[in-house]
N, C-alpha and C positions, 0 to 999 in steps of 0.2 A: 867366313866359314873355314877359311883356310889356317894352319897350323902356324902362329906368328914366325915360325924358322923357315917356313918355306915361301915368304910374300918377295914377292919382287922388290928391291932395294925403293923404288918408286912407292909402291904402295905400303912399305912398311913407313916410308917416310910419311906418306899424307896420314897414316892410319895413326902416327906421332902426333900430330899435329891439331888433326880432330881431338884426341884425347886432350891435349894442352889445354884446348881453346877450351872445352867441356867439361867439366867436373862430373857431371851426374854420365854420361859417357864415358868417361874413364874407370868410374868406379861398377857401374857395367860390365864394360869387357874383364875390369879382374875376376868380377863374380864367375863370369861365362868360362873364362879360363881355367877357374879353380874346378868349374862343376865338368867338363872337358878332359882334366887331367883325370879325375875319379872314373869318367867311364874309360876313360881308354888305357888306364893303369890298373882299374880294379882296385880302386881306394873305398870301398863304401862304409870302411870303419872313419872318414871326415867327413860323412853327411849328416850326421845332425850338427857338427861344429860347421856344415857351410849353411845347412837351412837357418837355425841361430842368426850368422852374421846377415845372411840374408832379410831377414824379419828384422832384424833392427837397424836396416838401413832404411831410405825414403823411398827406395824405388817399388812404388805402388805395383807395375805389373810382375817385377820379379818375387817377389813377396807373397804374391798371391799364387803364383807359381808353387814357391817352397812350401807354403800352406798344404800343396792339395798334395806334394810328395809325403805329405808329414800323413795325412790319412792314408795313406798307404805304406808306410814306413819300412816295412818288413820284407814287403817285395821289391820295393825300390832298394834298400841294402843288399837283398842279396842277389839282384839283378846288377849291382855295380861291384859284388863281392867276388861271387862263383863263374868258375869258366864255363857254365853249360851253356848252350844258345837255344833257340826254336827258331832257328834262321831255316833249317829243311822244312821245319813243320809248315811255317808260315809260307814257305814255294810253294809247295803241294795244296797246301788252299788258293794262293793266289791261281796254282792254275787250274786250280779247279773251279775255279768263278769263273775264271775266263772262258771257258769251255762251257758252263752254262749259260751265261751271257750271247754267246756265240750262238747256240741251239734254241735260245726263249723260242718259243711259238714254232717251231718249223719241224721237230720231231719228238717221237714218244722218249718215255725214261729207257726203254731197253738199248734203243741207239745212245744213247747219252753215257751207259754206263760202259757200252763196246767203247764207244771215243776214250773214254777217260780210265778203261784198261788196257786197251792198246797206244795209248799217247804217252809213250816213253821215251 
């Protein structure tokens, strides 16, 4: 999971070595790497050239992967294109389960909804 430029000289060495020994793992981590660069560069005009090269390799799980991006296509482009996030949206849900979670069975919705206007 880590960025091959930041691995400790040790583990970049075995993570060599795996690769050597493994063909179908070598050809792996390039996929992984290439689809890595696109999100964190904001490449998503080479997603259908990496879903492509992906589908016509043998790697049954990655494949089936690219498949299911490919039914989505348009949101996965411009989720790898566009600077906007839902990273606040997605907090304010998450704490707002957590807060309901917390309250299942022990109080009515009017305390529920004091907690979760006053929990700033």
């Amino acid at each position: 999971m880590t960025h091959p430029e930041h691995l400790r000289d040790g583990d970049a060495d075995k993570l060599h070595r795996l690769r050597e020994r493994d063909p179908e793992l070598d050809r792996l981590t390039g996929h992984v790497r290439k689809f890595a660069v696109m999100m964190t560069a904001r490449h998503g005009d080479r997603l259908e050239e990496w879903i492509v090269g992906v589908e016509h390799d043998t790697l049954a799980p990655l494949a089936g992967f690219a498949r299911n991006l490919r039914r989505d296509f348009d949101a996965v482009h411009n989720g790898l294109s566009l600077p906007h996030s839902s990273g606040a949206v997605e907090g304010n849900i998450n704490r707002l389960k957590m807060l309901k979670r917390q309250m299942f069975g022990r109080a009515s919705l009017d305390l529920l909804r004091k907690r979760v206007l006053l929990a700033r």
